[in-house]
Phi, psi and omega in degrees: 000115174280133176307302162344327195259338218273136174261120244167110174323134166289335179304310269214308169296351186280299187304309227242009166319297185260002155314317204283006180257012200275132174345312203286335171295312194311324183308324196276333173294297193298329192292293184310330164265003181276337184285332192283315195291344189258069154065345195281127151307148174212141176244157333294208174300199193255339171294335170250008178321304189258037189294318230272324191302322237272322154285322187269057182326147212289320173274019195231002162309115160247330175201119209251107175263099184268135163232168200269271186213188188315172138318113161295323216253122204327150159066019179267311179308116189233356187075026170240135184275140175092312168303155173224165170290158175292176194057357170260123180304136198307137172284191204269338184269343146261019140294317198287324158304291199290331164301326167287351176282329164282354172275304173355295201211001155099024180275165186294078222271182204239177178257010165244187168242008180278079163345306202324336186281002194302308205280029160244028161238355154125027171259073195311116185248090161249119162322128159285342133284145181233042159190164173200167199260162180298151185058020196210050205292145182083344178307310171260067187282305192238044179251024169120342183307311202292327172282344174288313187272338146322318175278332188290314151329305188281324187311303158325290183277003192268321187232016150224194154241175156061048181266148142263126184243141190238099185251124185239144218024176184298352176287319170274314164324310175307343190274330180320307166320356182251358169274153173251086209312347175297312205250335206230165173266125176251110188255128174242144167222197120320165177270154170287025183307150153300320197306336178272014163072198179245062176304306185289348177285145181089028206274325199068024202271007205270275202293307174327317193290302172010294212267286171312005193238306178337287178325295189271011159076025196266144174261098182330171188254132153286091188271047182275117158261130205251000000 
């Protein structure tokens, strides 16, 4: 994959540069166009693959929302973790965020699922995978994402402060080992999953980062979806 082409914040090709000439990327490129040459669909397109990357620069990272990886079901997947484009119905794992956000914090839920305004206030929403075949979660587990998106984590904590990340189930939860709990706030929770019954309610981690950004002169996030 030439960086040139990837649409992608230029700080974030700078930083993420030499990931993108290292073996295992060239690997993840070929697995992903032999699958395109063999029929398979993939979310998100291909243009949105690096969406979450694509406005927001790495020093304007305020709070890191991890998900394992897209939306399988044609036209959901937008390359945002949890988001869907408007006019698509919310899934049940992001009702569920928005139901703690309103006991949390009075928020309004909306009648869509589109994130975006979030990532233009510094909230970086990433898949720790960032593609899958249709109908087929999780199918791109092991072609290589986690070590690209494992750097970006350690990238994040190495060279700034005071993000919060916000890991919800255990999957996300495993990644705490690449933060550095010295410089950043690390928040856990159960996933907002239905399977987890209603583990994520009560987490509050909406108003704690707040609170915590408050704490650090920082200018709280408007999680307001208009």
């Amino acid at each position: 994959m030439n960086p040139d082409k990837v649409e992608i914040h230029p700080r974030w090709k700078d930083a993420l540069h030499e990931e993108f000439s290292k073996p295992y990327f060239d690997s993840l490129v070929s697995t992903l166009k032999a699958a395109i040459s063999n029929g398979k669909i993939i979310y998100p397109p291909g243009k949105f693959i690096f969406h979450a990357f694509n406005e927001l620069p790495p020093e304007e990272v305020k709070v890191v929302i991890l998900g394992q990886d897209p939306y399988h079901n044609p036209h959901e997947a937008m390359g945002l973790s949890f988001s869907v484009p408007k006019g698509i119905k919310v899934p049940p794992s992001l009702a569920n965020v928005y139901k703690e956000l309103h006991r949390d914090i009075g928020f309004k839920i909306p009648v869509h699922g589109d994130l975006s305004a979030w990532s233009r206030q510094g909230v970086l929403l990433l898949n720790a995978i960032l593609t899958v075949e249709s109908k087929n979660p999780g199918s791109h587990r092991n072609i290589g994402w986690q070590t690209f998106t494992d750097m970006v984590i350690h990238y994040l904590s190495e060279h700034y402060e005071n993000i919060v990340f916000m890991l919800w189930g255990n999957f996300a939860k495993s990644k705490r080992n690449l933060i550095d709990v010295n410089k950043h706030l690390v928040l856990e929770a159960a996933h907002p999953s239905p399977l987890a019954g209603n583990a994520f309610q009560g987490c509050s981690h909406f108003s704690k980062a707040n609170d915590y950004f408050k704490m650090h002169n920082k200018q709280p996030i408007d999680w307001t979806i208009v």
